[in-house]
C-alpha positions as semicolon CSV with decimal commas, in nm:
position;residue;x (nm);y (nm);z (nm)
1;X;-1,985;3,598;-2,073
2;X;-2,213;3,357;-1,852
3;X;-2,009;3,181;-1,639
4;X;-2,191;2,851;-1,494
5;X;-2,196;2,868;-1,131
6;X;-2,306;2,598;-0,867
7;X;-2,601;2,674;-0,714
8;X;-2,561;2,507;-0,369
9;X;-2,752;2,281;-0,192
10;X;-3,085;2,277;-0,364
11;X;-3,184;2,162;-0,630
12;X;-3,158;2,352;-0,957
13;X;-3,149;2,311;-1,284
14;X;-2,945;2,528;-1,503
15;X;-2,814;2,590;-1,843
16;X;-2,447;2,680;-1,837
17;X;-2,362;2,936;-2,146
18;X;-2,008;2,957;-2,178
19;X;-1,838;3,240;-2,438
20;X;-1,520;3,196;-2,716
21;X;-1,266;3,038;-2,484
22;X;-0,965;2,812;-2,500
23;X;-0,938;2,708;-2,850
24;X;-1,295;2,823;-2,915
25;X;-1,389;2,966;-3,250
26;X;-1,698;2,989;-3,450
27;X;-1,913;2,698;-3,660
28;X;-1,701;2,838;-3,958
29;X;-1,402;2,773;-3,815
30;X;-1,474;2,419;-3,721
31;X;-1,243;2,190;-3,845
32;X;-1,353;1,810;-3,891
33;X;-1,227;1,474;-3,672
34;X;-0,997;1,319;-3,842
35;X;-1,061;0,957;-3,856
36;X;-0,765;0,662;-3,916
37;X;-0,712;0,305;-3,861
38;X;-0,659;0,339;-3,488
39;X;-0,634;0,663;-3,448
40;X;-0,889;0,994;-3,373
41;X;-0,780;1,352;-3,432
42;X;-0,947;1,586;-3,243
43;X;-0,996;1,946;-3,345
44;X;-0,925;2,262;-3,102
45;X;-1,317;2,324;-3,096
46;X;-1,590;2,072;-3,014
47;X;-1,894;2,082;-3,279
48;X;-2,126;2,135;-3,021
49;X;-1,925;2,471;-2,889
50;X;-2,192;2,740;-2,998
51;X;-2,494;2,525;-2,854
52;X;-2,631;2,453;-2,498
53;X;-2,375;2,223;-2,343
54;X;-2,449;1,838;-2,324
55;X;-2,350;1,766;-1,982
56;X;-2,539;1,996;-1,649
57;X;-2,427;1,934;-1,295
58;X;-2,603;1,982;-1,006
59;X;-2,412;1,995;-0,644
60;X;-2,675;1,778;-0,411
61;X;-2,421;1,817;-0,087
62;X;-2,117;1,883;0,027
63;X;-1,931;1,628;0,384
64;X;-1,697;1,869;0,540
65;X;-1,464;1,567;0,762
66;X;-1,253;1,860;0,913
67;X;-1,496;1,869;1,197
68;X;-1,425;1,511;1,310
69;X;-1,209;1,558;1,615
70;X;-1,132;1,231;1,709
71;X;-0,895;1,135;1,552
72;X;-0,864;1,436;1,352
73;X;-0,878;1,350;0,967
74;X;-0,580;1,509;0,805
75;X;-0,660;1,356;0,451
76;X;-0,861;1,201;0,204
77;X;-0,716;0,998;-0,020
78;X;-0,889;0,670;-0,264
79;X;-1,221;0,756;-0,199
80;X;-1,458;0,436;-0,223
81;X;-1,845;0,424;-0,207
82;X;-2,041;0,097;-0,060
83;X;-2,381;0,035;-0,154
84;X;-2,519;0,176;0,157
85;X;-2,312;0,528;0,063
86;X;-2,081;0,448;0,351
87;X;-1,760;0,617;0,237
88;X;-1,434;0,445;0,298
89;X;-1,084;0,615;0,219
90;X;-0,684;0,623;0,321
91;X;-0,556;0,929;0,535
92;X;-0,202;0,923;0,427
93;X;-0,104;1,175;0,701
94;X;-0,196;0,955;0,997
95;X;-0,166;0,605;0,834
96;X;-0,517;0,504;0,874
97;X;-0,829;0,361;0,649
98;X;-1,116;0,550;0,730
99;X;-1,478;0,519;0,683
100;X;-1,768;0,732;0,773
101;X;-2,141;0,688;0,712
102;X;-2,368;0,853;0,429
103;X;-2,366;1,176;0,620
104;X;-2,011;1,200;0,662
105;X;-1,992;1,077;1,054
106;X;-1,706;0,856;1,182
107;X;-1,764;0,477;1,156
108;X;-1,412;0,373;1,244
109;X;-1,053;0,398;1,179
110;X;-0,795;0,114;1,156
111;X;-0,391;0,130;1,135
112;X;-0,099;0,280;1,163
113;X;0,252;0,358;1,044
114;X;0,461;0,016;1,006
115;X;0,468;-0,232;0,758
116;X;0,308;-0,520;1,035
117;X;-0,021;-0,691;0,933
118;X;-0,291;-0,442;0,896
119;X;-0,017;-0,123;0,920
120;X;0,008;0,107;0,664
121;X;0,342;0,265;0,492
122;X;0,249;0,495;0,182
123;X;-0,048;0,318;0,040
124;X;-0,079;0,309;-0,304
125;X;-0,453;0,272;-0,402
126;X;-0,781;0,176;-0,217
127;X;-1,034;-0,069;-0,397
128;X;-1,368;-0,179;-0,259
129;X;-1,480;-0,554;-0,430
130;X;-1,697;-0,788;-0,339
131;X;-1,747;-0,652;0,050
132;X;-1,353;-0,629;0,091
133;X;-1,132;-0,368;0,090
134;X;-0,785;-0,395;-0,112
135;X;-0,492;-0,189;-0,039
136;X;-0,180;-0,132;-0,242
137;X;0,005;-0,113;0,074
138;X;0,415;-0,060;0,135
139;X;0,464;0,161;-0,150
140;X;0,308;-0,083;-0,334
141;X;0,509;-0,392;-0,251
142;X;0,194;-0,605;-0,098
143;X;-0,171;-0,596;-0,166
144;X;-0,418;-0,615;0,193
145;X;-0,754;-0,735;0,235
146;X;-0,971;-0,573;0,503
147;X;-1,323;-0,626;0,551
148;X;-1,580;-0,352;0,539
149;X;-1,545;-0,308;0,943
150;X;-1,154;-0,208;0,918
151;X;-1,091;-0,572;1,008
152;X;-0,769;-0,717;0,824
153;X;-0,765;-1,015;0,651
154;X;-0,494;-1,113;0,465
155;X;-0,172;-0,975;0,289
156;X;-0,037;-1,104;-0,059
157;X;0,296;-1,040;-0,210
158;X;0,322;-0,823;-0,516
159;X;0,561;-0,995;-0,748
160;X;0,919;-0,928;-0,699
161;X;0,999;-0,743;-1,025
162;X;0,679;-0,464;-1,005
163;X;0,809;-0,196;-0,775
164;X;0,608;0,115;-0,647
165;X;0,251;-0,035;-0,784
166;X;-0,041;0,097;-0,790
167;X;-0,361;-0,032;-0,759
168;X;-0,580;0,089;-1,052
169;X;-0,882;-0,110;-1,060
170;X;-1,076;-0,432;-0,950
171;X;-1,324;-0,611;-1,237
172;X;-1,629;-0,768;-1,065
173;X;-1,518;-1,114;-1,187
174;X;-1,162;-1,014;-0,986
175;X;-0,981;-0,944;-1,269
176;X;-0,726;-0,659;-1,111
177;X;-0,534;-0,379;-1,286
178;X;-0,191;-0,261;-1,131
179;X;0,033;0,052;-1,244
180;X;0,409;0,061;-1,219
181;X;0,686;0,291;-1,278
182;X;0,854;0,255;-1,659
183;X;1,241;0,334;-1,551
184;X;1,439;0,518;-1,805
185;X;1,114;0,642;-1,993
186;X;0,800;0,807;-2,007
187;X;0,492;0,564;-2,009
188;X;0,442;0,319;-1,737
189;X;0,376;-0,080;-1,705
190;X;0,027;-0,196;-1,653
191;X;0,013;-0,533;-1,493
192;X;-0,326;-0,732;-1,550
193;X;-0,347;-0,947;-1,290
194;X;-0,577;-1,279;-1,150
195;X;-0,629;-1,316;-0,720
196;X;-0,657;-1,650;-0,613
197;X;-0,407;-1,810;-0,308
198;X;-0,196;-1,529;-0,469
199;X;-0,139;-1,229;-0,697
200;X;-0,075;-1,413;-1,068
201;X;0,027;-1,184;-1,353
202;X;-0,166;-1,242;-1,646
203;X;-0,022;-0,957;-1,935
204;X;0,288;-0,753;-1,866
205;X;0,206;-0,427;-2,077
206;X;0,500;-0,189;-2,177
207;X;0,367;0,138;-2,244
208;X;0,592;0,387;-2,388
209;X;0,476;0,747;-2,499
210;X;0,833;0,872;-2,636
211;X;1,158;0,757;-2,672
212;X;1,274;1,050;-2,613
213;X;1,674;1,004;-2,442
214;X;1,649;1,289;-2,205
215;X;1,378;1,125;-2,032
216;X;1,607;0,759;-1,995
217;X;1,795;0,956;-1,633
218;X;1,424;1,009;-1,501
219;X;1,068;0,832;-1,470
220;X;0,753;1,005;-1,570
221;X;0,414;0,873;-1,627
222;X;0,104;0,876;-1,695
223;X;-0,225;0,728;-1,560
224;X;-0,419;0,435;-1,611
225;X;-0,823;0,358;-1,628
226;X;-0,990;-0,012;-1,588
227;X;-1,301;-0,093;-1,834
228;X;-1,457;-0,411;-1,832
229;X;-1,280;-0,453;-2,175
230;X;-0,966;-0,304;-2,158
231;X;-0,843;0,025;-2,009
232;X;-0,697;0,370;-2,130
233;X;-0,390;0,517;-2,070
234;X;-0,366;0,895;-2,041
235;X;-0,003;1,065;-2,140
236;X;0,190;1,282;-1,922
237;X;0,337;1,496;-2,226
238;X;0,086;1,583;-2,485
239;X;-0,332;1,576;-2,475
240;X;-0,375;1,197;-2,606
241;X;-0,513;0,886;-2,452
242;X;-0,508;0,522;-2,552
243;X;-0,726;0,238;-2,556
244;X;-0,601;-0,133;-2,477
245;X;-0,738;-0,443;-2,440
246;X;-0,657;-0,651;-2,142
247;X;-0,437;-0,913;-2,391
248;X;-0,206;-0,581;-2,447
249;X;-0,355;-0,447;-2,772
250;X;-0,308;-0,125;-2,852
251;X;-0,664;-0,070;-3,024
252;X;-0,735;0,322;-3,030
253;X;-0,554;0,624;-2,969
254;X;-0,759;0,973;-2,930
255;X;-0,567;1,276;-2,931
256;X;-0,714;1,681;-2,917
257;X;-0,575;2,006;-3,078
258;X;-0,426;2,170;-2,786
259;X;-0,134;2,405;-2,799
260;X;-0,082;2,451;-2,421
261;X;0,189;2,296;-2,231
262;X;0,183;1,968;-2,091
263;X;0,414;1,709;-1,971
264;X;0,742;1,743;-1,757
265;X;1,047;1,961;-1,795
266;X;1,373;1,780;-1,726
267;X;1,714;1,923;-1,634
268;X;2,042;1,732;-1,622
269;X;2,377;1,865;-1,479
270;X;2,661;1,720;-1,338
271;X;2,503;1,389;-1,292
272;X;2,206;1,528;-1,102
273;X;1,836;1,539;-1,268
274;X;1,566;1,799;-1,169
275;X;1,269;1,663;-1,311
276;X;0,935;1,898;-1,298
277;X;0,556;1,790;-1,362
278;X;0,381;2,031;-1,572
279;X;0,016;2,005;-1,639
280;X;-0,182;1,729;-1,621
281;X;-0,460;1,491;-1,877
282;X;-0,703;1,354;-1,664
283;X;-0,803;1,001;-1,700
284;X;-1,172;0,991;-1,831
285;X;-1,446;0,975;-1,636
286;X;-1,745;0,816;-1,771
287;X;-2,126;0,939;-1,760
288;X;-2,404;0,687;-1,825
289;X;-2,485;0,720;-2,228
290;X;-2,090;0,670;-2,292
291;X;-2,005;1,005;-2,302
292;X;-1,664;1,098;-2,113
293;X;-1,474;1,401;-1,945
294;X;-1,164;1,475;-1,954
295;X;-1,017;1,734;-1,742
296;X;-0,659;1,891;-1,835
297;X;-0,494;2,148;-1,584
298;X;-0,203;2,367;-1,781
299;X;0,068;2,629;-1,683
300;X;-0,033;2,927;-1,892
301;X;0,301;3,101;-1,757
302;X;0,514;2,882;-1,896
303;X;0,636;2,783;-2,277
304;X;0,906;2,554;-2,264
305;X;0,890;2,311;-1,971
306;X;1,256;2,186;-2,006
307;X;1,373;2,538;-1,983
308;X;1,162;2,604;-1,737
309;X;1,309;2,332;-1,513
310;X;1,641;2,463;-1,614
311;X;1,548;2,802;-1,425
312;X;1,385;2,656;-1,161
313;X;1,648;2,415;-1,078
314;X;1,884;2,745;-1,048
315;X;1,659;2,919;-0,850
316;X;1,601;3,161;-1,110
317;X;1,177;3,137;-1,184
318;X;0,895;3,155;-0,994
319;X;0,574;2,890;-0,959
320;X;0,456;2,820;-1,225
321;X;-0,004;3,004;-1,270
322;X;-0,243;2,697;-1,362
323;X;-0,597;2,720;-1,585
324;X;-0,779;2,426;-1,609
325;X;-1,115;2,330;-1,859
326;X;-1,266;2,001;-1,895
327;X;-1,382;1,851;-2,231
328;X;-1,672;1,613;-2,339
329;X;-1,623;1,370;-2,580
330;X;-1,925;1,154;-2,763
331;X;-1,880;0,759;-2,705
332;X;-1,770;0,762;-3,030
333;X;-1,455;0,981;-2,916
334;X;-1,566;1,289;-3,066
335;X;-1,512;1,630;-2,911
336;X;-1,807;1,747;-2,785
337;X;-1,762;2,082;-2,609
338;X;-1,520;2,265;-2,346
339;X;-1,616;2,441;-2,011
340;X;-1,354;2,665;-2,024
341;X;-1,419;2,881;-1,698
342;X;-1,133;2,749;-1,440
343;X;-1,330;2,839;-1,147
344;X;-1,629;2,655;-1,233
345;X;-1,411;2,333;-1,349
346;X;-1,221;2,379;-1,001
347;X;-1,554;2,389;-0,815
348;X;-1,683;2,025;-0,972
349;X;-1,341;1,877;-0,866
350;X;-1,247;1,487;-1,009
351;X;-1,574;1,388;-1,026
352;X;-1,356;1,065;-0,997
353;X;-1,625;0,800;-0,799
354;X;-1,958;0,706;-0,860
355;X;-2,198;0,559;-0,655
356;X;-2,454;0,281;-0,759
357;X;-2,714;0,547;-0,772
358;X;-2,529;0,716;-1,014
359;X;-2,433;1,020;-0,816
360;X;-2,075;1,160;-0,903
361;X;-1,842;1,205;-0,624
362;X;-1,517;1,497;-0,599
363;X;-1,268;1,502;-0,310
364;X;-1,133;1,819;-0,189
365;X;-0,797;1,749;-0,007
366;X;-0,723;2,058;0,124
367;X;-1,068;2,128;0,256
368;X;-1,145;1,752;0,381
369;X;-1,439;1,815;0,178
370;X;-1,658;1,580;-0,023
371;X;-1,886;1,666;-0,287
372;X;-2,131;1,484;-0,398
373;X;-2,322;1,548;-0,784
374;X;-2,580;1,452;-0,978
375;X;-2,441;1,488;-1,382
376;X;-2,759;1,526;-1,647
377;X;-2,665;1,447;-2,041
């Protein structure tokens, strides 16, 4: 097998050849989408599977921040791009929004731990809009303006009944999409939300992916997406997403043959709940013609997570061994084709920001690194 590597720093273009992987067969095993009202079924294979892939990536440079001394930089968290590729982002460790210029050199820092007026106590989401920067700020209990010098501005109050929110999104006509916990479920709440003097709730969504009683002693969710016309929701338990307007609609559910283990084990004894995240659907990330990726990371050690978390909560298992591939789907929702080589998917990262140039953007915690791609259909 050909396994796609990144070529480094140059420029080079390359055609990635990938062999029979996870749920990979041959044309004549293909099995067709099923199409319903509201509803795509995915097969295990993509149609394009045996062909050249659709999607080539190309690493054009990589910011290493570990260098920066002063302060040191102990994480990168929210990433946001200006027009000017000035990079602005949350360091969770220290309590500070950060930006650096296009080359990954310190501009400022502003902040610290507190709850004051431009403090910051486990942020929640980092928005850039219209020259300001938004934080979901106080585990998510108050949403602050800064301007694009670190300055602060201005602090509103989340509404009293959305606790631990999360800012998911900013439309350019303000239009603002918040995430909150679901208690006693798995799903979450999206709040669609207006800024003017204040943070207005326009739709309250309830967003439930089971109901499922062993999950009513614990919270799990998944994650949401803004669009200009809606967003998706991507479970935590099984490989589907779904497609709402911003009214509440549910309009479109796309799900994918996949057999692997995802979603949380739960373990209840005595009163006390051990509740363990297993796996993960990314949210999708789109590329210029419509197309998508989704990436979905998977214990392949592992068969039932709520025995699993049984074990674990005894002390009786060990950690649990991750794969991870990434899939491309057709604007139409159709599987395209999987790059199934872990290392490779691992190397391209989130790919999670874009710039207005359209370059593609993945943030290595660990490392402090940034990567920076350019993604050919």
């Amino acid at each position: 097998m050909n396994n796609p590597k990144i070529r480094g720093l140059i420029t080079v273009q390359f055609v990635l050849i990938l062999a029979i992987g996870v749920a990979c067969g041959s044309k004549e095993e293909y099995s067709p989408i099923v199409k319903e009202d509201g509803l795509i079924q995915n097969p295990a294979q993509g149609f394009l599977q045996d062909e050249n892939p659709p999607v080539e990536f190309e690493l054009i440079d990589t910011f290493d921040l570990s260098g920066i001394d002063d302060p040191v930089i102990g994480d990168i968290s929210y990433l946001q791009i200006d027009a000017e590729g000035n990079f602005y982002f949350i360091d969770r460790r220290s309590n500070k929004l950060v930006s650096t210029d296009s080359e990954g050199n310190l501009r400022w820092t502003t902040g610290q731990g507190g709850n004051g007026p431009g403090d910051f106590e486990n942020p929640f989401g980092l928005e850039l809009h219209q020259e300001k920067l938004f934080v979901a700020n106080i585990m998510g209990t108050r949403l602050d303006a800064f301007d694009k010098e670190g300055n602060f501005i201005k602090s509103y109050d989340m509404p009293k009944d959305i606790r631990y929110a999360m800012l998911r999104g900013i439309r350019d006509d303000g239009l603002i999409l918040m995430q909150s916990a679901n208690f006693g479920t798995v799903g979450a709440m999206a709040h669609v939300m207006e800024l003017t003097d204040s943070l207005r709730v326009r739709q309250n969504v309830n967003i439930k992916e089971t109901e499922d009683e062993k999950y009513s002693m614990a919270t799990v969710m998944g994650s949401l997406k803004m669009q200009d016309e809606g967003f998706v929701y991507s479970f935590n338990t099984r490989y589907a997403h779904q497609f709402y307007d911003y009214e509440g609609n549910l309009k479109l559910e796309v799900q994918r043959d996949f057999d692997g283990v995802v979603g949380p084990g739960i373990y209840a004894e005595g009163g006390r709940v051990s509740l363990y995240g297993l796996g993960e659907i990314s949210s999708p990330v789109y590329l210029d013609n419509g197309q998508y990726l989704v990436q979905v990371r998977y214990p392949v050690n592992i068969d039932d997570p709520n025995e699993y978390a049984r074990r674990a909560a005894t002390g009786e298992t060990a950690e649990p061994v991750y794969e991870i591939f990434m899939d491309v789907y057709s604007a139409d929702h159709e599987l395209l084709y999987t790059f199934d080589d872990s290392k490779f998917v691992e190397e391209l990262g989130g790919l999670t920001v874009r710039d207005q140039e359209g370059f593609y953007y993945s943030v290595f915690g660990d490392g402090l690194m940034i990567k920076k791609f350019r993604v050919e259909m």
